[in-house]
C-alpha angles and dihedrals in degrees: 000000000000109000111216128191108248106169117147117262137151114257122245115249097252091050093056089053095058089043094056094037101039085213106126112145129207099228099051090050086045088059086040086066093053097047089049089054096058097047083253097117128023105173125092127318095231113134094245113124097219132159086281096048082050101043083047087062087049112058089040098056088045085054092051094047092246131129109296104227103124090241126121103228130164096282098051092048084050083051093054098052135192087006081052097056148096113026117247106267087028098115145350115289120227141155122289094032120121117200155107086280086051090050099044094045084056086055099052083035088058106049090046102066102274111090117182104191125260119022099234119136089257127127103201136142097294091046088048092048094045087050087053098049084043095062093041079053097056100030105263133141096264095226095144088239115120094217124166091278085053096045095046091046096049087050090061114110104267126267121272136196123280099187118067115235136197113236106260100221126020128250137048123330112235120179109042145228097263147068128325136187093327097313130075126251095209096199139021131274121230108196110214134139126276118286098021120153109267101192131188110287092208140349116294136096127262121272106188141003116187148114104275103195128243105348126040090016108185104034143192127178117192123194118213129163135297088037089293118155121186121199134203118184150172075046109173089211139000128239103187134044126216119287082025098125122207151203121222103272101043117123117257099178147294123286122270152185100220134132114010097352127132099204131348117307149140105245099197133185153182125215135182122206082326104312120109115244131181106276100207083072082066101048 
């Protein structure tokens, strides 16, 4: 089980607007990798090519001595070297490559349900295991090589949920499905006190109780139908037990703060057939 961070925290303004336009686009976060790692742009890693991304190329073209426009032209692709360069569909991506495409193919990865840790530009192990998990997903030989049948699935729109939830705790949502930092928050976060109801959020039985470190902490998986899983974690106690089924509305636990969380919260996810889709689909 892959861990993710999921602590609350208020979205950049670049990275809302991703959330409410869906329009991230692998080339600009891509450019957002190389900028971050040049100390040029701190905000979100989210594909929209918003004032900061912008601000980012130009500071970087005045410190190479190129024309200042804020677009990322040839020769400021040349200038970033190897983060600047191939372009994404150039070559085959394997393990073990570095470049704009790699960066690029975490970020799709990423937002399709497969994240891979850090955006940067960087093709190791848990890249290579996420693209694997990505073609079984769609139906693709899992060979670990991002060939042209990886890259155009992985362009498709991502999954959403075809069963309909109830929301497992009340109020308002904060932290987002979407990108954050350079990495990727694969659920929603639901602020409330400590020790708050978390319920069912739909019909199925429980697949798994138990501590997930240093991520989700206390955690509980639901199966529903569909190969729908739903997921509550940082949970403070547990109310079911595995094989225990369960209707929208029973209680699952109290929130928590356990495992990586930064204050008390419900982290909350949707996935389908493994893969992590936007909750809010579901709900």
């Amino acid at each position: 089980m892959v861990a993710v961070a999921a602590p609350t925290a208020r979205a950049d303004p670049e990275a809302r607007a991703a959330q409410v336009s869906g329009a991230g686009r692998p080339g600009v976060a891509a450019l957002q990798v190389a900028l971050r790692a040049r100390g040029l742009y701190a905000a979100t890693v989210d594909g929209v090519r918003g004032p900061l991304t912008r601000e980012g190329v130009r500071r970087f073209q005045a410190r190479r001595g190129l024309a200042v426009d804020g677009i990322a032209g040839p020769r400021t692709r040349a200038a970033l070297g190897w983060r600047g360069r191939p372009r994404f569909g150039a070559r085959v991506i394997r393990a073990g490559m570095r470049g704009r495409d790699v960066a690029a193919l975490q970020f799709l990865l990423a937002t399709r349900g497969f994240p891979a840790g850090p955006f940067d530009g960087r093709f190791g192990p848990r890249g290579d295991a996420a693209l694997r998990r990505f073609q079984a997903w769609a139906g693709l030989g899992a060979d670990g090589l991002a060939g042209p049948a990886t890259l155009a699935a992985v362009r498709r729109p991502p999954a959403r949920s075809p069963l309909r939830f109830l929301a497992p705790l009340g109020g308002t949502p904060g932290d987002r499905f979407g990108p954050r930092g350079n990495t990727m928050h694969t659920g929603i976060d639901y602020p409330a006190a400590r020790g708050a109801g978390v319920a069912a959020a739909g019909r199925g039985c429980v697949q798994s109780v138990g501590y997930d470190a240093p991520g989700y902490g206390n955690l509980v998986v639901v199966a529903h139908r569909a190969g729908m899983t739903s997921w509550y974690a940082h949970l403070a106690s547990v109310a079911v037990r595995p094989g225990e089924c369960v209707v929208a509305g029973t209680p699952i636990g109290r929130v928590g703060a356990t495992g990586n969380a930064t204050g008390p919260h419900l982290h909350f996810e949707l996935r389908l057939r493994g893969a992590a889709i936007d909750p809010l689909s579901g709900l």
